[in-house]
C-alpha positions as CSV (number, residue, x, y, z in Angstrom):
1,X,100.4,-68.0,103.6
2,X,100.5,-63.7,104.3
3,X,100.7,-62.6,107.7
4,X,97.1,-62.1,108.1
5,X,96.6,-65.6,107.9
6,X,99.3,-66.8,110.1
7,X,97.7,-64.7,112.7
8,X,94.4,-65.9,112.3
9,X,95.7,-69.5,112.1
10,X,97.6,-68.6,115.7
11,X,94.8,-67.1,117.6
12,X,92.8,-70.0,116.7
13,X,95.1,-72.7,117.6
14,X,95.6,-70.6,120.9
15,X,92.1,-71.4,122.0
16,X,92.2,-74.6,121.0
17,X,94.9,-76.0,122.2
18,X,97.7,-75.7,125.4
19,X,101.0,-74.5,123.4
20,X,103.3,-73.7,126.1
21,X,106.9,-73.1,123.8
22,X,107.6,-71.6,120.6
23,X,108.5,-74.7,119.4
24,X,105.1,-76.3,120.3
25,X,103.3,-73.3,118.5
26,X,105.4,-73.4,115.3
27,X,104.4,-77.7,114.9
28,X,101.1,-77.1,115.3
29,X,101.4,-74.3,112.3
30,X,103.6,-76.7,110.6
31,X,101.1,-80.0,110.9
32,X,98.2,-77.3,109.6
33,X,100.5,-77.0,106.0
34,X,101.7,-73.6,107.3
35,X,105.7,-73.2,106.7
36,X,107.5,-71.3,109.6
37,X,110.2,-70.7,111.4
38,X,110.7,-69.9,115.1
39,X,111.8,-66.6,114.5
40,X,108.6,-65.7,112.5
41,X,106.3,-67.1,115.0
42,X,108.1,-65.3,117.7
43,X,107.4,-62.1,116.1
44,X,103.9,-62.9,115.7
45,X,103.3,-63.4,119.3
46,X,104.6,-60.3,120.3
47,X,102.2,-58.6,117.5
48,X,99.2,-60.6,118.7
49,X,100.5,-59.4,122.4
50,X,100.2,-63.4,123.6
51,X,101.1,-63.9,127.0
52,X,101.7,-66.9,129.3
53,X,98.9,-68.0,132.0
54,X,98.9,-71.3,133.8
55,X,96.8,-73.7,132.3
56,X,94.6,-75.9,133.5
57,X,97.2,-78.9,134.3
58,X,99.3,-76.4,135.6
59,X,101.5,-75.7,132.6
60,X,102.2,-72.7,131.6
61,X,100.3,-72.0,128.4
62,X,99.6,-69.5,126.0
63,X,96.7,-66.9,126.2
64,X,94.9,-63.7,125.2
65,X,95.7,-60.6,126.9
66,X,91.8,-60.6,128.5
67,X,92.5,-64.2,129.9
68,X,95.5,-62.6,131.9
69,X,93.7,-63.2,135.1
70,X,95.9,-65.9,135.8
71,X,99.4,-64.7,134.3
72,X,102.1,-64.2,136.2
73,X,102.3,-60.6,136.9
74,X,99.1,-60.5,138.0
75,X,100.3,-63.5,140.6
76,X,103.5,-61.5,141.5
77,X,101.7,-58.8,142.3
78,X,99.4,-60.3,144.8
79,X,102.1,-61.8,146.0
80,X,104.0,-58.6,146.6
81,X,101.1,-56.5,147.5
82,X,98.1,-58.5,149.0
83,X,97.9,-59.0,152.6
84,X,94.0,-59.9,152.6
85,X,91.3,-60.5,150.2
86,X,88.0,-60.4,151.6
87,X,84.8,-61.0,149.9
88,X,80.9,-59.1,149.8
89,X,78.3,-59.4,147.9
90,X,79.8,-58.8,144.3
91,X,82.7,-57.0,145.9
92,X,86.0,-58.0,146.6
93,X,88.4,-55.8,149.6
94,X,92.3,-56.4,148.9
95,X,94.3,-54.9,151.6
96,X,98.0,-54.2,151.2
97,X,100.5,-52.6,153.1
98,X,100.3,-48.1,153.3
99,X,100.8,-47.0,149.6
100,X,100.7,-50.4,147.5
101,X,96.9,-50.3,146.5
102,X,97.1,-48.5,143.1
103,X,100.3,-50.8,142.1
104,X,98.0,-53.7,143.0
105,X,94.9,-52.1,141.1
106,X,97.2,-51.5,137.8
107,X,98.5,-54.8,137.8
108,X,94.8,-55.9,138.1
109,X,93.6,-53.7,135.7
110,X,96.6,-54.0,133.2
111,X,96.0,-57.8,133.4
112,X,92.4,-57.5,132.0
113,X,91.1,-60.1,134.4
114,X,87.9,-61.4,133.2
115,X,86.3,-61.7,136.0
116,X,86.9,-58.3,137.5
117,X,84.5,-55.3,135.7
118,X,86.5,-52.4,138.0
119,X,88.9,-51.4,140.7
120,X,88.9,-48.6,142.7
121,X,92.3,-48.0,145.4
122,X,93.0,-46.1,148.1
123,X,96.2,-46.1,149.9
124,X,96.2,-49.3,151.2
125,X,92.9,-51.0,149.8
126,X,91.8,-52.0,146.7
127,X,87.9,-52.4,145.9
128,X,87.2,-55.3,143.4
129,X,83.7,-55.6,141.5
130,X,83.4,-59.0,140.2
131,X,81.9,-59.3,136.7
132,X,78.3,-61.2,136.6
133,X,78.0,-64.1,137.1
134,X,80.7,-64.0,139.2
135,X,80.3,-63.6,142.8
136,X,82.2,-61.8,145.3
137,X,83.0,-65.2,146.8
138,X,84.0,-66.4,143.8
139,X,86.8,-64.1,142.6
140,X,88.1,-63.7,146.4
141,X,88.8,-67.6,145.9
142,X,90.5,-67.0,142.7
143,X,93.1,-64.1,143.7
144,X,93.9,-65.8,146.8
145,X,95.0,-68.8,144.4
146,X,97.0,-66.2,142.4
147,X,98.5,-65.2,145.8
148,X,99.4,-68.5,146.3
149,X,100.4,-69.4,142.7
150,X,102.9,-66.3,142.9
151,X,104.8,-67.8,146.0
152,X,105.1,-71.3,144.7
């Protein structure tokens, strides 16, 4: 098997499945026919850029770059940064203390979170536009559970 189809092998067992180790990632290959070893597929998630988000059963799992709404960072940084999150409409208002808003708006934008279509910051507030169908409502719930996540 080249490289290519490693890859192509990975993303799709990704979507499929929760793979939270290396370990996990590699049997799964292995069960499929495909020969690797752990330091081969830890190489190929760092090409594919993988990152860890919790999963559904509260697992850390892994994921696509554009499903980083829920990974870590992006919970860290709320927890660092957010004081409120306040919904409107299809907007969302995150305030953080004076000066925090564009380190808040990277991490959100850097994330990719799929729900959010743009930020905009200030000094100490972040504007939010939640992606349709999303409302405002909707995404305020979810970052307040990243808050949350980020201090457990």
């Amino acid at each position: 098997m080249n490289r290519n189809e490693r890859h192509a092998a990975i993303l799709r067992l990704v979507r499929e499945q929760a793979l939270s180790t290396q370990t996990e990632l590699a049997d799964a290959l292995r069960r499929e026919g495909h020969e690797v070893v752990q330091t081969t597929v830890s190489r190929d998630i760092h090409e594919l850029g993988l990152i860890k988000v919790r999963g559904a059963g509260g697992r850390l799992v892994y994921a696509f770059p554009e499903d980083g709404g829920y990974s870590e960072e992006l919970s860290d940084a709320f927890t660092r940064w957010a004081l409120t999150v306040e919904a409107s409409g299809n907007l969302v208002v995150v305030t953080t203390p004076y000066g925090y808003a564009s380190a808040l708006a990277q991490a959100i934008d850097v994330a990719r979170h799929p729900h959010v279509a743009g930020s905009i910051a200030g000094e100490n507030t972040v504007l939010l536009i939640a992606r349709e169908p999303v409302t405002g409502a909707e995404l305020a719930d979810e970052l307040r559970g990243l808050r949350l996540q980020g201090a457990a």
